[in-house]
mmCIF file of the N, C-alpha and C atoms, coordinates in Angstrom:
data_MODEL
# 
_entry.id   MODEL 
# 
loop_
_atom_site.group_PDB 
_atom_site.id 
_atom_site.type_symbol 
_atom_site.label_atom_id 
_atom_site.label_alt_id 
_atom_site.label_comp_id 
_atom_site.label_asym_id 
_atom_site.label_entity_id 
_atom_site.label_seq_id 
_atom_site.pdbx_PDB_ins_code 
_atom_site.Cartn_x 
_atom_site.Cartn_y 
_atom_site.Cartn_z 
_atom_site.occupancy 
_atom_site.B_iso_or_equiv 
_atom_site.pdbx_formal_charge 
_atom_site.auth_seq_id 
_atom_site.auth_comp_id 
_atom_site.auth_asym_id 
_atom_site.auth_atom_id 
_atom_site.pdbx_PDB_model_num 
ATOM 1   N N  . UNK A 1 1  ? 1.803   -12.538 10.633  1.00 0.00 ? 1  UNK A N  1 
ATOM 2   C CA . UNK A 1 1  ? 1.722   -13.051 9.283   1.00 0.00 ? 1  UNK A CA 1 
ATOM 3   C C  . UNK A 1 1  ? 3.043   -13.750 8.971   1.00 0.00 ? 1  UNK A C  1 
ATOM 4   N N  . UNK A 1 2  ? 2.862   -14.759 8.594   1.00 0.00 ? 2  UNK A N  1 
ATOM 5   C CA . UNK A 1 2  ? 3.924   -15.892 8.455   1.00 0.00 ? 2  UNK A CA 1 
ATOM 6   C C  . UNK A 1 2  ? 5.120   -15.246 7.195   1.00 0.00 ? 2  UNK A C  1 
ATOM 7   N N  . UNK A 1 3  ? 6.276   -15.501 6.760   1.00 0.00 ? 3  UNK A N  1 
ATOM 8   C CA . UNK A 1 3  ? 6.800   -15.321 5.619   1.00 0.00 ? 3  UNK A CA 1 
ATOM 9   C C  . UNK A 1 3  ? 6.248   -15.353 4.201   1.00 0.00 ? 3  UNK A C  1 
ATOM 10  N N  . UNK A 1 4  ? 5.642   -16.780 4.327   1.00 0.00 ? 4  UNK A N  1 
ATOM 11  C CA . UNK A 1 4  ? 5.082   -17.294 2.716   1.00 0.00 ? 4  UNK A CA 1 
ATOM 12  C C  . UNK A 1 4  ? 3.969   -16.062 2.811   1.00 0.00 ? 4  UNK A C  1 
ATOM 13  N N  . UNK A 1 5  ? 3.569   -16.204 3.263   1.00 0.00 ? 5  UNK A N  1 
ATOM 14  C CA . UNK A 1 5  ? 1.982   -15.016 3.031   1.00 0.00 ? 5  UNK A CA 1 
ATOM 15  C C  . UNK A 1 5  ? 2.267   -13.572 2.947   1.00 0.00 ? 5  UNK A C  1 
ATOM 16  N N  . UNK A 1 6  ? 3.774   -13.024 3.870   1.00 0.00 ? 6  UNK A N  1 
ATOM 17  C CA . UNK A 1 6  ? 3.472   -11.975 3.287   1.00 0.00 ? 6  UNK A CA 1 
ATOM 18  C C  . UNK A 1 6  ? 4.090   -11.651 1.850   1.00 0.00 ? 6  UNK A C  1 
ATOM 19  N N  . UNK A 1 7  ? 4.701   -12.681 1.427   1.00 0.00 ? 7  UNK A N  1 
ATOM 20  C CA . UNK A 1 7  ? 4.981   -12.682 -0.114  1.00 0.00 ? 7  UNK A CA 1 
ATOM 21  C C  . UNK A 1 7  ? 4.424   -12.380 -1.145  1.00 0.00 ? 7  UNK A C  1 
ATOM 22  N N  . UNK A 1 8  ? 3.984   -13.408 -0.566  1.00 0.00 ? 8  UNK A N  1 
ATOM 23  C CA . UNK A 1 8  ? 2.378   -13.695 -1.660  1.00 0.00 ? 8  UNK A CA 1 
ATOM 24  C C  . UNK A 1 8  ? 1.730   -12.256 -1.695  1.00 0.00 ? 8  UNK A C  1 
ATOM 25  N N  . UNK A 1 9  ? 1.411   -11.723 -0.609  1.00 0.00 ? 9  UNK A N  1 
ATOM 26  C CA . UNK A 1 9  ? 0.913   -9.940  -0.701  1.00 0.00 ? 9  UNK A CA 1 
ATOM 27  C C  . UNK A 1 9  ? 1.489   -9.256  -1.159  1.00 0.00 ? 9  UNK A C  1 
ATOM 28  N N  . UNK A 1 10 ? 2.512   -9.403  -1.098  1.00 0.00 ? 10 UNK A N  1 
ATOM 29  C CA . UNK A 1 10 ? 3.447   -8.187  -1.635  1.00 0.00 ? 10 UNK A CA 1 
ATOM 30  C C  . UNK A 1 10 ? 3.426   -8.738  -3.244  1.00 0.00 ? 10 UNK A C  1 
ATOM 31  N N  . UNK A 1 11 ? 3.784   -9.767  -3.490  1.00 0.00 ? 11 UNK A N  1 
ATOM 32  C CA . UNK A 1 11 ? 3.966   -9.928  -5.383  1.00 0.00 ? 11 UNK A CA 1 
ATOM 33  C C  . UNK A 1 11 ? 2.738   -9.012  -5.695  1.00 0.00 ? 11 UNK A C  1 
ATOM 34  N N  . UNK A 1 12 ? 1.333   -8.964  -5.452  1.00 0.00 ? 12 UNK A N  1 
ATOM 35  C CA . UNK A 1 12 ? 0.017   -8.485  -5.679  1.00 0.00 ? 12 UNK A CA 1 
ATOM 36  C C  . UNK A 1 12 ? 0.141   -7.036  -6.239  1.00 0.00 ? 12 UNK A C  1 
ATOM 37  N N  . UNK A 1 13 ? 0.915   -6.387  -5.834  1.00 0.00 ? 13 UNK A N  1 
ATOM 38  C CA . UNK A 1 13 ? 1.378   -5.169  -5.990  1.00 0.00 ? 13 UNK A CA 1 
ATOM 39  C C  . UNK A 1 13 ? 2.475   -4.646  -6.334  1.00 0.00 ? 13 UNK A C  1 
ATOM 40  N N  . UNK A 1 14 ? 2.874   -3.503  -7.413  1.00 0.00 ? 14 UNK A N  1 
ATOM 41  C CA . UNK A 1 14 ? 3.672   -3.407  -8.339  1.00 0.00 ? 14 UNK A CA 1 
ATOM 42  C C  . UNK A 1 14 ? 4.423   -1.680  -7.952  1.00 0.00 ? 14 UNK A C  1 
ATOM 43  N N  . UNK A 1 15 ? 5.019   -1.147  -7.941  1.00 0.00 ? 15 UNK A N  1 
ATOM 44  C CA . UNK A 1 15 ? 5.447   0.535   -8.449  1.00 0.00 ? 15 UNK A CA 1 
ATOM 45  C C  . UNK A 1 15 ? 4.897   0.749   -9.167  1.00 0.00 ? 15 UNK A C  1 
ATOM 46  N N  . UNK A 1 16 ? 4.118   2.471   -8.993  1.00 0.00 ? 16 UNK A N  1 
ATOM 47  C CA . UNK A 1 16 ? 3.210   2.745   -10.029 1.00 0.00 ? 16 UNK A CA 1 
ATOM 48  C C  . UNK A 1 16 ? 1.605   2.396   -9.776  1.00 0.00 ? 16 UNK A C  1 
ATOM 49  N N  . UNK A 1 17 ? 1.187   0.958   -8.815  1.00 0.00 ? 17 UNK A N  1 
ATOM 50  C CA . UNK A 1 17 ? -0.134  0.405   -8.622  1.00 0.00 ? 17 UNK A CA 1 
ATOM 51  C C  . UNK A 1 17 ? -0.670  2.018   -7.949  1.00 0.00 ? 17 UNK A C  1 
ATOM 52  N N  . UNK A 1 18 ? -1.883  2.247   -8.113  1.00 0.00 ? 18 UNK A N  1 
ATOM 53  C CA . UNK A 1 18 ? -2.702  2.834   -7.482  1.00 0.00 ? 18 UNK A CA 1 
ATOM 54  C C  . UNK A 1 18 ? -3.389  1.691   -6.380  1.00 0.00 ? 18 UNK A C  1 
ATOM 55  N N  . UNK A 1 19 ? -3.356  2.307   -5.152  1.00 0.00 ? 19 UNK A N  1 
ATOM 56  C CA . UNK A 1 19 ? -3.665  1.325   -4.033  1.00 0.00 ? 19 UNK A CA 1 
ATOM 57  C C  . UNK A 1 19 ? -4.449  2.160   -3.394  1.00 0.00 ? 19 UNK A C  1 
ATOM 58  N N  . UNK A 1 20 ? -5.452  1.596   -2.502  1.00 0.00 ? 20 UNK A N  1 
ATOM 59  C CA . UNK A 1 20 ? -6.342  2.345   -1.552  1.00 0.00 ? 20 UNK A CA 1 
ATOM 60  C C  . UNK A 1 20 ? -6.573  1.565   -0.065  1.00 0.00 ? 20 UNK A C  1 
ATOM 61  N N  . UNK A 1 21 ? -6.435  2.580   0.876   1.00 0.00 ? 21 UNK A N  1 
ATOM 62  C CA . UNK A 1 21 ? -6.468  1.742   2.246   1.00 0.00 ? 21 UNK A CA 1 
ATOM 63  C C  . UNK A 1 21 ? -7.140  2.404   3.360   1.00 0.00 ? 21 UNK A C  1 
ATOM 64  N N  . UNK A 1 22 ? -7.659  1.789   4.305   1.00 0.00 ? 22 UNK A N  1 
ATOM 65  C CA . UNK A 1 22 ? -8.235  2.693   5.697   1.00 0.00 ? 22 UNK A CA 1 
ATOM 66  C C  . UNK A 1 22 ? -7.233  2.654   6.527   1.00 0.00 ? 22 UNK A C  1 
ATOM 67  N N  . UNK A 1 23 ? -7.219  4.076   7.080   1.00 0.00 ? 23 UNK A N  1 
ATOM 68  C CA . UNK A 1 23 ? -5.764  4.614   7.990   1.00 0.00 ? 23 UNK A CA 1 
ATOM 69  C C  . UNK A 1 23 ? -6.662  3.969   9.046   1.00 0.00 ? 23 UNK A C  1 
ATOM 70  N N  . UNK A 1 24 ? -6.239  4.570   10.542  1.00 0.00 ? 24 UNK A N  1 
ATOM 71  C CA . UNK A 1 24 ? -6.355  4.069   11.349  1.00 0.00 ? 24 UNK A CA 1 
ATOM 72  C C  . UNK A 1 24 ? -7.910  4.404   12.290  1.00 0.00 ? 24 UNK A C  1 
ATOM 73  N N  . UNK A 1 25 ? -8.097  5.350   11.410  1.00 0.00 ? 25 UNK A N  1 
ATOM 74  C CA . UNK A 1 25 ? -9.702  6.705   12.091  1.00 0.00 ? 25 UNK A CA 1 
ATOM 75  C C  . UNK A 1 25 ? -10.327 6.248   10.975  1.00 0.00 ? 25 UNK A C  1 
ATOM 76  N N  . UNK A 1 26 ? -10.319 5.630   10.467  1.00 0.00 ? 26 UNK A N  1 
ATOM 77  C CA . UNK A 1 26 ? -11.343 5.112   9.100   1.00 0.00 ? 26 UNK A CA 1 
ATOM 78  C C  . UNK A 1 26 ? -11.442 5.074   7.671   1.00 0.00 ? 26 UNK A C  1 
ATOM 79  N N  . UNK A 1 27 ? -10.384 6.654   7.905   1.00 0.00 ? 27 UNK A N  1 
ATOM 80  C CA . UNK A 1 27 ? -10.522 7.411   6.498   1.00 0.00 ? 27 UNK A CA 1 
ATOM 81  C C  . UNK A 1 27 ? -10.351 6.573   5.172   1.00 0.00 ? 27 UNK A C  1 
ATOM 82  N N  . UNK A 1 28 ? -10.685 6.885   4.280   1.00 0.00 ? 28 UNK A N  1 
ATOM 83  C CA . UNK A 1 28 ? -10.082 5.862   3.048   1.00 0.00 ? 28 UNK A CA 1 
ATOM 84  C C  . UNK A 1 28 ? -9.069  6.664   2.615   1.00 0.00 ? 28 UNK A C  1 
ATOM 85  N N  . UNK A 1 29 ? -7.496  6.085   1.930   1.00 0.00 ? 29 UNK A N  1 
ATOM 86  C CA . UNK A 1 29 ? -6.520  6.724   1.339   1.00 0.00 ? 29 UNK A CA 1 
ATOM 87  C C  . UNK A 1 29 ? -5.923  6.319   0.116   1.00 0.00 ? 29 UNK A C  1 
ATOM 88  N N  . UNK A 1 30 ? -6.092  7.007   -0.396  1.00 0.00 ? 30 UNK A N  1 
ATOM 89  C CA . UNK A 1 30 ? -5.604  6.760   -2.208  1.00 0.00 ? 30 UNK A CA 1 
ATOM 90  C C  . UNK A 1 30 ? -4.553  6.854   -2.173  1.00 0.00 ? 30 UNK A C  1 
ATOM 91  N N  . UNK A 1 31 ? -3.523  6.375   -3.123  1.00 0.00 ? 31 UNK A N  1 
ATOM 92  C CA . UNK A 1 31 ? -2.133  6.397   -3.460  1.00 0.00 ? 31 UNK A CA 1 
ATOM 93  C C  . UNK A 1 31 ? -1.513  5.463   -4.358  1.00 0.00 ? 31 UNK A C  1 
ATOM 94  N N  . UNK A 1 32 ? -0.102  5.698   -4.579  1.00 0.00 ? 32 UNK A N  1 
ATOM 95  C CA . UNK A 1 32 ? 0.544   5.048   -5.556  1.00 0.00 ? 32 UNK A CA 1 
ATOM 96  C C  . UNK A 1 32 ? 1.876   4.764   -4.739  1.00 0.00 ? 32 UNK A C  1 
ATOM 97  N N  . UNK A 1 33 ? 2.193   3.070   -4.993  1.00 0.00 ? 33 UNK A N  1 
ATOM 98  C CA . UNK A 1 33 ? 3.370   2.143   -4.433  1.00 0.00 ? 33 UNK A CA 1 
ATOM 99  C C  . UNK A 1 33 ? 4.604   3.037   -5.198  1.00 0.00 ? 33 UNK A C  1 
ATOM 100 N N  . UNK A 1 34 ? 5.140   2.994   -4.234  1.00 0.00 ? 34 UNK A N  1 
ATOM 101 C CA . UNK A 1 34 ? 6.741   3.124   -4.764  1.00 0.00 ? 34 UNK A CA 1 
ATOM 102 C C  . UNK A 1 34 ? 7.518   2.680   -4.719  1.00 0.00 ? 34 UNK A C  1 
ATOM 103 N N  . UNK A 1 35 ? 7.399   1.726   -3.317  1.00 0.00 ? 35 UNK A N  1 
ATOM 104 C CA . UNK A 1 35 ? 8.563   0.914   -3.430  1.00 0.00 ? 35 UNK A CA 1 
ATOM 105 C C  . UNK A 1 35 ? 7.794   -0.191  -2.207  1.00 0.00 ? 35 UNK A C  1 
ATOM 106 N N  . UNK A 1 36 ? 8.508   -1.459  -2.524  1.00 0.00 ? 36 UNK A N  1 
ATOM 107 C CA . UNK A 1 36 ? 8.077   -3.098  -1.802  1.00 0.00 ? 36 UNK A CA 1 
ATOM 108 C C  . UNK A 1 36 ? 9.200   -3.072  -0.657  1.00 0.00 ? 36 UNK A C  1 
ATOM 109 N N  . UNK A 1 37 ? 8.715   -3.400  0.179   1.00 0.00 ? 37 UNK A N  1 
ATOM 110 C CA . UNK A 1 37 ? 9.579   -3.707  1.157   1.00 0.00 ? 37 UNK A CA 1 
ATOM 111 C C  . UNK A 1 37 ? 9.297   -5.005  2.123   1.00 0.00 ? 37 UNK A C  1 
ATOM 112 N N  . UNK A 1 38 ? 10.111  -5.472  2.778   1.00 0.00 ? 38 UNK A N  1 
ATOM 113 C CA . UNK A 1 38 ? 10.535  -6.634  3.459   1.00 0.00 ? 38 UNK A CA 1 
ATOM 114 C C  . UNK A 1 38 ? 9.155   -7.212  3.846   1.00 0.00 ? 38 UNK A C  1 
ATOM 115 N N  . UNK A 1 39 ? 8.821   -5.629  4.460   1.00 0.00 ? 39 UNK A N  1 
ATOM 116 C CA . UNK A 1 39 ? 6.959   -6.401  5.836   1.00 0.00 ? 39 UNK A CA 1 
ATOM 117 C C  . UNK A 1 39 ? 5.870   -5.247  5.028   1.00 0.00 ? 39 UNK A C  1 
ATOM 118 N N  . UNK A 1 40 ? 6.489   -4.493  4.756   1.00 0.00 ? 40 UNK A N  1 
ATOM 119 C CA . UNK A 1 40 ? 5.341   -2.969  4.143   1.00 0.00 ? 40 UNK A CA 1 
ATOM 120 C C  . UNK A 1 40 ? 5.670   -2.929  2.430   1.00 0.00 ? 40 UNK A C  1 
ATOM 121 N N  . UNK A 1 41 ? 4.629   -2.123  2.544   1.00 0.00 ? 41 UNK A N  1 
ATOM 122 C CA . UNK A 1 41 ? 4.714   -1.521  1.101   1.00 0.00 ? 41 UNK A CA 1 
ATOM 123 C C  . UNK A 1 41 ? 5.015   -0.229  1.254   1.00 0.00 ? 41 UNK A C  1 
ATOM 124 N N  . UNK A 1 42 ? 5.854   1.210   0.767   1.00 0.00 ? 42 UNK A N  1 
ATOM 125 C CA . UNK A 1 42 ? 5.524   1.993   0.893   1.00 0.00 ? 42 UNK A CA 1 
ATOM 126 C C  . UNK A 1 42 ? 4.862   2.855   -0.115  1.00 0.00 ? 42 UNK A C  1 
ATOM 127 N N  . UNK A 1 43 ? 4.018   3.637   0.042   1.00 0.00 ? 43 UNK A N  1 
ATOM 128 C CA . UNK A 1 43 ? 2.761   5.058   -0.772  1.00 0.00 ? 43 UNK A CA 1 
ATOM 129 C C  . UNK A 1 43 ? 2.642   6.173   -0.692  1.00 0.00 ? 43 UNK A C  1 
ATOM 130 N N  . UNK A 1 44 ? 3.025   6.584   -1.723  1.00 0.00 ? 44 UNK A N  1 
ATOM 131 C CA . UNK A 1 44 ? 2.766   7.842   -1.777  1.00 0.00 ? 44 UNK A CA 1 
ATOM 132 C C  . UNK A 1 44 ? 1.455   8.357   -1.921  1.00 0.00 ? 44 UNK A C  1 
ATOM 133 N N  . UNK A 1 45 ? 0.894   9.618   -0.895  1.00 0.00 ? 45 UNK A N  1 
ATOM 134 C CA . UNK A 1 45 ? -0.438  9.637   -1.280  1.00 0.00 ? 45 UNK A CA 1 
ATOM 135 C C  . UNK A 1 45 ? -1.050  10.299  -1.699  1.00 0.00 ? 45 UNK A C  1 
ATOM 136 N N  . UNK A 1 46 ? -2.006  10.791  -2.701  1.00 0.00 ? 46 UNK A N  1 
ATOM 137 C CA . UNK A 1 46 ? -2.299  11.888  -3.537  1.00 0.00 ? 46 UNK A CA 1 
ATOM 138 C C  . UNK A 1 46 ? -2.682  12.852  -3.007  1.00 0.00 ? 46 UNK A C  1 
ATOM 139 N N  . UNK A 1 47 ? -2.410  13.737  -3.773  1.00 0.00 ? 47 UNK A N  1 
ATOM 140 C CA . UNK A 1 47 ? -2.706  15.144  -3.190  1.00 0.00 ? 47 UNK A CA 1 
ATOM 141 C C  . UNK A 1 47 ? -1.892  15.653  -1.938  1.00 0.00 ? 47 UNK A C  1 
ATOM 142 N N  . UNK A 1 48 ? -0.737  14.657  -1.763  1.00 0.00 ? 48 UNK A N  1 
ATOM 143 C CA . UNK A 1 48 ? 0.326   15.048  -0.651  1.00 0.00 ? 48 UNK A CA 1 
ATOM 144 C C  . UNK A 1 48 ? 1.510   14.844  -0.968  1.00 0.00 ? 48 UNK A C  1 
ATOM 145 N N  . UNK A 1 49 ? 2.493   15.807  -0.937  1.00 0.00 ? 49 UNK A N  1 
ATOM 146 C CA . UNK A 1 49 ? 3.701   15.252  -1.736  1.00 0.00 ? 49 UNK A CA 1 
ATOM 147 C C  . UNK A 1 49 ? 4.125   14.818  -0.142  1.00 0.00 ? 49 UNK A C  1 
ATOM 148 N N  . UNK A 1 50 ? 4.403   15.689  0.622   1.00 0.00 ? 50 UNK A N  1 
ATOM 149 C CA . UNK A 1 50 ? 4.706   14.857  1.948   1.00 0.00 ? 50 UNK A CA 1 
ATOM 150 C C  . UNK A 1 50 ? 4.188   13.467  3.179   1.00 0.00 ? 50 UNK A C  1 
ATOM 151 N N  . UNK A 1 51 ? 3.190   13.120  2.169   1.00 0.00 ? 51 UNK A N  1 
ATOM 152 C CA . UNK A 1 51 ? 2.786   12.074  2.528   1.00 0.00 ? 51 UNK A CA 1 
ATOM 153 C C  . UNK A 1 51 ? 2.840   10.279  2.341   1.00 0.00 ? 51 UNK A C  1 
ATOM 154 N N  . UNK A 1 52 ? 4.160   10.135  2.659   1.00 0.00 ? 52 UNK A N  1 
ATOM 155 C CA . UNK A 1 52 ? 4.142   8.547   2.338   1.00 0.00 ? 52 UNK A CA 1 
ATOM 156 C C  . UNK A 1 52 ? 3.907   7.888   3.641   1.00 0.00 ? 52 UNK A C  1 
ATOM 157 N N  . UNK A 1 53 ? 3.679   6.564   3.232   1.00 0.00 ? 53 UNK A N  1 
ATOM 158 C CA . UNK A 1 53 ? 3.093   5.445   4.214   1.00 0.00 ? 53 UNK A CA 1 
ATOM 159 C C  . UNK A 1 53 ? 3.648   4.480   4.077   1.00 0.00 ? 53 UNK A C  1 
ATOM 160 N N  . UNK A 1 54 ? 3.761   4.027   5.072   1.00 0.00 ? 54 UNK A N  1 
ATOM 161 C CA . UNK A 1 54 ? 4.349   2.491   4.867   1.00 0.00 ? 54 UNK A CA 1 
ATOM 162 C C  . UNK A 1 54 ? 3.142   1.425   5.583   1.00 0.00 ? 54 UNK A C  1 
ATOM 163 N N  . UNK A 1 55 ? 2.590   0.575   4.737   1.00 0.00 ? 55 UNK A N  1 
ATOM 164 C CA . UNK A 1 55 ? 1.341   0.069   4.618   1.00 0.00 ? 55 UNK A CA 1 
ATOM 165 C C  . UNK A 1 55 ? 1.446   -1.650  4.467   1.00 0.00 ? 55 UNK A C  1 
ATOM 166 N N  . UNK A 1 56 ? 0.981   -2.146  5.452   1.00 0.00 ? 56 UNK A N  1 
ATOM 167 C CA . UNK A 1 56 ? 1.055   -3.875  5.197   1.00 0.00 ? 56 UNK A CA 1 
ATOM 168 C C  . UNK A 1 56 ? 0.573   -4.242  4.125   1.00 0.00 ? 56 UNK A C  1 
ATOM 169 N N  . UNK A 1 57 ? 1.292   -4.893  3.061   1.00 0.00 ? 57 UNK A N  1 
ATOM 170 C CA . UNK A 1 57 ? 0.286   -5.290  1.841   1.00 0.00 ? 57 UNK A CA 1 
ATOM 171 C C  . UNK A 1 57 ? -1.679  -6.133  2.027   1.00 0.00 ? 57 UNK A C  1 
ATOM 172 N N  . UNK A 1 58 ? -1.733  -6.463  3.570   1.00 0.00 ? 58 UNK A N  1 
ATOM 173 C CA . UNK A 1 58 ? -2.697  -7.115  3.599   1.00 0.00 ? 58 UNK A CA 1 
ATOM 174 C C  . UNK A 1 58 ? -3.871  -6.355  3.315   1.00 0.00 ? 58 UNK A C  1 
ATOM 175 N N  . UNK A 1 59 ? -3.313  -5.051  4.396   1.00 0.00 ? 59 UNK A N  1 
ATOM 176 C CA . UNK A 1 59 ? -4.414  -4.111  4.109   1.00 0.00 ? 59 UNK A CA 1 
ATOM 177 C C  . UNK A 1 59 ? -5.127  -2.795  2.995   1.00 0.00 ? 59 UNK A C  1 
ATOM 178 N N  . UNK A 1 60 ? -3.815  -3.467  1.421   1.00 0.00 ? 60 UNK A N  1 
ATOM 179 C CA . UNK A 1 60 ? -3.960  -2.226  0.618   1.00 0.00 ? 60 UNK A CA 1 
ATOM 180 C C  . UNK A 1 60 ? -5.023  -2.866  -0.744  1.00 0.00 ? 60 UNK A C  1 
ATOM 181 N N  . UNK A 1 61 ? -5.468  -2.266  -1.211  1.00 0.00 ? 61 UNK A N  1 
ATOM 182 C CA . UNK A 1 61 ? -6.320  -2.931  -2.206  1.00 0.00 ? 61 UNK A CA 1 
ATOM 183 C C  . UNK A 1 61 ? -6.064  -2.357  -3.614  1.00 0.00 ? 61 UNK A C  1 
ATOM 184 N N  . UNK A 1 62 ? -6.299  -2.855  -4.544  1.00 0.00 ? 62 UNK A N  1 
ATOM 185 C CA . UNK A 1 62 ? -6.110  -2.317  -5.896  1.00 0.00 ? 62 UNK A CA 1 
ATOM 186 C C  . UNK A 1 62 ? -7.170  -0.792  -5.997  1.00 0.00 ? 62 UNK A C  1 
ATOM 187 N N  . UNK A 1 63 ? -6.843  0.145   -6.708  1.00 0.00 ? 63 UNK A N  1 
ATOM 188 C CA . UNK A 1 63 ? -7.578  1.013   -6.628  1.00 0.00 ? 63 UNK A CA 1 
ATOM 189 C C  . UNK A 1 63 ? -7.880  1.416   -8.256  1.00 0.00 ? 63 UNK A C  1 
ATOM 190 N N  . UNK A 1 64 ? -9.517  1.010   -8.423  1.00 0.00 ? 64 UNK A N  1 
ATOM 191 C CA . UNK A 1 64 ? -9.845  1.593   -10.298 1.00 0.00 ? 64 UNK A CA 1 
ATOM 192 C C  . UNK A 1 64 ? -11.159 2.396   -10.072 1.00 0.00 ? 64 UNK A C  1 
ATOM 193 N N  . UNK A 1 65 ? -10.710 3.564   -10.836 1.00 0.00 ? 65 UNK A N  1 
ATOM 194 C CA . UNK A 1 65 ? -11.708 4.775   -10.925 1.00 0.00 ? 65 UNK A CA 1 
ATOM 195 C C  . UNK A 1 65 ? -11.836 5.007   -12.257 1.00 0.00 ? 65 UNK A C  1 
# 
């Protein structure tokens, strides 16, 4: 993924966003951005305090329940 584009992904998403993504076995994963970074986003994920991720913005989606 080129520079300009992953920009553009990353502006999409904020600290605080609730985001949802498929790990690598399928699962779907809920969470909240905490912080933007260079190539990732990283997430914290619910119901895990020890669980953050660091997640390509391509693959995270807005999450509304």
């Amino acid at each position: 993924m080129d520079d300009l584009n992953r920009l553009k992904a990353n502006a999409a998403f904020f600290p605080g966003d609730k985001v949802s993504w498929n790990d690598k076995e399928g699962f779907i994963r809920v969470g909240r951005v905490i912080r933007i970074n260079t190539k990732t986003i990283s997430v914290q994920e619910d119901g895990d305090p020890d669980g953050t991720w660091r997640v390509s913005a391509h693959l995270l989606k807005n999450y509304y329940q």
